[in-house]
C-alpha positions as CSV (number, residue, x, y, z in Angstrom):
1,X,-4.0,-18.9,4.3
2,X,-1.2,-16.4,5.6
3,X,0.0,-18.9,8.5
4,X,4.0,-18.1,8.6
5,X,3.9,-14.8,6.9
6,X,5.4,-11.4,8.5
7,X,3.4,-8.9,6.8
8,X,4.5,-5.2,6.4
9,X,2.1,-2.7,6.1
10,X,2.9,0.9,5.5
11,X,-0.2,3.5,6.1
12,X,-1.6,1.2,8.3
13,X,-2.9,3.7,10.7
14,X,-6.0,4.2,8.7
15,X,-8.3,3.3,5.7
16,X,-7.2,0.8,3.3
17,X,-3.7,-0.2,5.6
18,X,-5.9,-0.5,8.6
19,X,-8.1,-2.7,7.2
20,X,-5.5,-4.9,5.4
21,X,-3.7,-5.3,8.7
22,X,-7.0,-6.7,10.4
23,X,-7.8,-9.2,7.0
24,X,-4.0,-10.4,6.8
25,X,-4.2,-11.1,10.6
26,X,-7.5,-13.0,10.4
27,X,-5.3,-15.5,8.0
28,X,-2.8,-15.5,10.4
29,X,-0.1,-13.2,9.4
30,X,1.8,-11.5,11.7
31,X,1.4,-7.8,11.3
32,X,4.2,-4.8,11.1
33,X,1.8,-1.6,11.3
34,X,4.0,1.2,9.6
35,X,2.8,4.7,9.6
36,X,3.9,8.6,9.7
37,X,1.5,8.5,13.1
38,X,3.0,6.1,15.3
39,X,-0.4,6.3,17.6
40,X,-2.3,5.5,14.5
41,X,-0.4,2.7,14.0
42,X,-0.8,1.3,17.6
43,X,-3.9,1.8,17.6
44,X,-4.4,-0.6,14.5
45,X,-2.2,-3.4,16.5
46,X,-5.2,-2.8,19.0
47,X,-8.1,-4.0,17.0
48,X,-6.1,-7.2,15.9
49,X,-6.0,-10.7,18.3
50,X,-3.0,-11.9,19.4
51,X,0.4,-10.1,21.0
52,X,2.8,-11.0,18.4
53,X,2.2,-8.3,16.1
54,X,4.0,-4.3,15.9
55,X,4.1,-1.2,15.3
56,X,6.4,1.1,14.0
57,X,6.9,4.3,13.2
58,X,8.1,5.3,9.5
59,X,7.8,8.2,7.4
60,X,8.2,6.2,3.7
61,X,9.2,9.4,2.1
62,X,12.8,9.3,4.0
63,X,15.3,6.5,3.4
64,X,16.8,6.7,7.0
65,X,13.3,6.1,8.7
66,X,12.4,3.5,6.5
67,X,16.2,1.7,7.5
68,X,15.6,2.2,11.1
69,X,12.4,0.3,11.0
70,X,13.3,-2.6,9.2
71,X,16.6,-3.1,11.4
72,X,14.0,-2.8,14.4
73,X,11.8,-5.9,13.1
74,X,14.7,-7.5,12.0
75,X,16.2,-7.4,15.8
76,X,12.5,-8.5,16.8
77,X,12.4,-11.0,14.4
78,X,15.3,-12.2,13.3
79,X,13.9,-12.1,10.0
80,X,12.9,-9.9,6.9
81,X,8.8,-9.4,6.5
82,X,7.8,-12.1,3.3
83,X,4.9,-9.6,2.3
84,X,4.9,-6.0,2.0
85,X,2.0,-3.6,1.0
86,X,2.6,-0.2,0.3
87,X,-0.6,1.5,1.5
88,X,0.8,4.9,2.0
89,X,-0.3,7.6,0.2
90,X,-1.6,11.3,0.3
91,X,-3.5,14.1,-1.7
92,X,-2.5,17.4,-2.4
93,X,-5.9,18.3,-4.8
94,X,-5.2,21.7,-7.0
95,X,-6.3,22.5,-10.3
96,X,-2.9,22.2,-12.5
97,X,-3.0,26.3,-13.7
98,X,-2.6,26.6,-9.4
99,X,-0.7,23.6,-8.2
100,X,1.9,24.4,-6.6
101,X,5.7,22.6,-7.2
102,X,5.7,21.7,-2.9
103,X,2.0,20.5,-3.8
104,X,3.4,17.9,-6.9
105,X,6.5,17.5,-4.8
106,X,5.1,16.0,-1.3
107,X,2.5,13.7,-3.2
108,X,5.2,12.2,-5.4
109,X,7.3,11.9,-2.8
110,X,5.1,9.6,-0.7
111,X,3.0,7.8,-3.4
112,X,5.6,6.3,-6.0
113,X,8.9,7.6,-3.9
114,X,7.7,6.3,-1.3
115,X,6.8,3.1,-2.6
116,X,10.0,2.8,-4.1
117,X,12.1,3.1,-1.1
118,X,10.5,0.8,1.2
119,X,9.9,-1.7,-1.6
120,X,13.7,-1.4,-2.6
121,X,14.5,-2.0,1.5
122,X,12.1,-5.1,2.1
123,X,13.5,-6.6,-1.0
124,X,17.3,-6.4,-0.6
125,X,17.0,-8.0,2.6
126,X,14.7,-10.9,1.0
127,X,17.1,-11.2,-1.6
128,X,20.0,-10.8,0.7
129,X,18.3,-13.9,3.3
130,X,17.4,-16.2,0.1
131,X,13.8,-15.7,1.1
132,X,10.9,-15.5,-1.5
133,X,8.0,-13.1,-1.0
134,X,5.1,-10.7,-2.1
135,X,4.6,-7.1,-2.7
136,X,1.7,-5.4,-3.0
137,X,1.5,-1.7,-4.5
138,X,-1.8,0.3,-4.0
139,X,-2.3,2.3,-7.4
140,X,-5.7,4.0,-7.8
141,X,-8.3,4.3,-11.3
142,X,-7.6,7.9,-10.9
143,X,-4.1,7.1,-12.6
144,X,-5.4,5.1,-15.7
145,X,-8.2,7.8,-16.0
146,X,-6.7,10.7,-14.6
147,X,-9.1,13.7,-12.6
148,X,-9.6,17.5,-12.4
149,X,-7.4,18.6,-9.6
150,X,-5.6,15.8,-9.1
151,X,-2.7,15.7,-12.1
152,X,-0.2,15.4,-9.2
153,X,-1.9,12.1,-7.6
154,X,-2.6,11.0,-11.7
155,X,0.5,10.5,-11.9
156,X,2.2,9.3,-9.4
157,X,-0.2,6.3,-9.0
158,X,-0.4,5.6,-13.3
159,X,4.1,5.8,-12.1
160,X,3.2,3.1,-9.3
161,X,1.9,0.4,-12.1
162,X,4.7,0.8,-14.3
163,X,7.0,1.1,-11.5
164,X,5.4,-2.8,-10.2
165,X,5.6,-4.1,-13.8
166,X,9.3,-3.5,-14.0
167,X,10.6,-4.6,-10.5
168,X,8.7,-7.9,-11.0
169,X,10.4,-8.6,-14.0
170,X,13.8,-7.8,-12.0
171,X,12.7,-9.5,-9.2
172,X,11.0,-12.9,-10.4
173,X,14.3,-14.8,-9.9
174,X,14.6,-14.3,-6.7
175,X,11.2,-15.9,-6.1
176,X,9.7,-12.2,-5.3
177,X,6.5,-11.1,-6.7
178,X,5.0,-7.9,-7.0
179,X,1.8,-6.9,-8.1
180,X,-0.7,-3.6,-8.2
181,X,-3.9,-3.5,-6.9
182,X,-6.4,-0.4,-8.4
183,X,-9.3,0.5,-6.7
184,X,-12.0,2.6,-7.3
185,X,-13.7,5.3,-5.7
186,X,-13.0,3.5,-1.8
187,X,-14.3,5.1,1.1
188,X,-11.8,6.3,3.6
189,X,-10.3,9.3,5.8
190,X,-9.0,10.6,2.5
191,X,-11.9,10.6,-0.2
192,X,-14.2,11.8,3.0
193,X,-13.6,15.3,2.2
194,X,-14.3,15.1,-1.2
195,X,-17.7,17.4,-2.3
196,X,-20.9,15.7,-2.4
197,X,-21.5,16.4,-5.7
198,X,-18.4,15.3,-7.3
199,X,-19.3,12.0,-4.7
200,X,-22.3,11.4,-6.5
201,X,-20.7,12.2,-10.5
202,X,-18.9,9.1,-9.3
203,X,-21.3,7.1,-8.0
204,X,-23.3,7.1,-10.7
205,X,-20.6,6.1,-13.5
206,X,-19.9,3.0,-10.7
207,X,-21.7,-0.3,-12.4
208,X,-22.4,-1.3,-8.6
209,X,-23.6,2.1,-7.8
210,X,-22.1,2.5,-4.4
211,X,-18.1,3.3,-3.2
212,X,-16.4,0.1,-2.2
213,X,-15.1,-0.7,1.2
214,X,-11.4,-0.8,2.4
215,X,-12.1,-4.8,3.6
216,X,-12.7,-5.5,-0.3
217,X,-9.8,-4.1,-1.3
218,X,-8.0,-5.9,1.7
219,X,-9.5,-9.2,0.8
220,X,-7.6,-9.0,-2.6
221,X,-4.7,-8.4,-0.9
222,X,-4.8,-11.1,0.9
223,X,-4.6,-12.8,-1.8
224,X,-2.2,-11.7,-3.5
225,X,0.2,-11.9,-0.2
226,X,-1.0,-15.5,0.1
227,X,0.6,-18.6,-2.1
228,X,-2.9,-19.3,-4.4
229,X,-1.6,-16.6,-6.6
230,X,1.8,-18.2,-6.5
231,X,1.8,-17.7,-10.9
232,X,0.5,-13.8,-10.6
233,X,3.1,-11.3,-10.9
234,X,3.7,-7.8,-12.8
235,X,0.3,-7.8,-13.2
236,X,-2.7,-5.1,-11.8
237,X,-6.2,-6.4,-10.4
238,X,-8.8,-3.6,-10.9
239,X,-11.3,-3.3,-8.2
240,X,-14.5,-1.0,-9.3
């Protein structure tokens, strides 16, 4: 289904990115593991078959990192990556009376800043090379619904569908497509420290009753990087 894509993944060294590297390999892309932890990342490369895949490090909340990893595939590859996901993303959990400005500052900075500079880079060069492509933002419900203690991460991922809705409209012409996914409560290295008791508040407003899986979310990415949704753009798939 992904035979001939380059697929770049950012936050790939864990949870949702890890597991959308392994999906999008099993289809056959060739994977660009991105992440702040560059052991992480090579670690990820591990768990998928084949040697043509990388790993490379890149902090997505700094424009100079995110340029020196893209000129690095592109002198591997010869080529800009034809699907990007933006999995990157952090908490910084406060109550709002308490939150500090570093607190709203360093989650903004890598959830729709973030998002916005490597999106930005992977797309000049696809526009720049005449080559269409796919990208895929990671919002969360938590931004349509918003959470105590979590105004900060609220916004910036209700900012991350917006901010898809308008690029696609920019982008469509040049054969690009971008598109949100927003997923539920998902069980990963960052919701595992989340209280027990606010765990099972969740689960029980969940119509399946359990937390979903990073491979379901990956699986919907795989679609969306694939060419069956060839007509789907601007547009957000909720996954609860």
């Amino acid at each position: 289904m992904l035979a001939g894509k380059i697929a770049l993944i950012t936050g790939a060294g864990s949870g949702i990115g890890r597991s959308a590297c392994q999906i999008l390999s099993r289809e056959g892309a060739q994977i660009i593991a991105a992440d702040q932890n560059e052991a992480n990342a090579a670690q990820t490369i591990e768990l998928l078959s084949g040697s043509h895949h990388l790993s490379v490090p890149m902090d997505v909340s700094n424009a100079s990192t995110i340029s020196q990893a893209l000129s690095s595939i592109q002198s591997k590859l010869s080529t800009p990556p034809n699907v990007l996901v933006n999995c990157a993303g952090i908490t910084r959990d406060e109550f709002f009376l308490k939150m500090s400005e570093k607190q709203f500052q360093d989650v903004f900075d890598v959830n729709l800043k973030g998002t916005f500079l490597v999106s930005q880079a992977v797309c000049r060069g696809l526009v720049q090379a005449k080559i269409p492509g796919s990208i895929i933002n990671i919002a969360s419900v938590v931004g349509r619904t918003g959470n105590m203690g979590q105004s900060n991460y609220a916004a910036t991922k209700a900012g991350v569908e917006a901010f898809t809705k308008s690029i696609a409209q920019e982008l469509a012409g040049f054969g690009i497509r971008v598109n949100t996914i927003v997923p539920g409560f998902i069980e990963t290295p960052m919701t595992s420290t989340v209280p027990d008791k606010v765990k099972q508040t969740f689960q029980h407003l969940i119509p399946l009753k359990r937390f979903g899986k990073p491979e379901e979310i990956a699986e919907v990415i795989s679609f969306l990087a694939s060419d069956r949704s060839s007509y789907v753009t601007g547009t957000s798939v909720l996954v609860i």
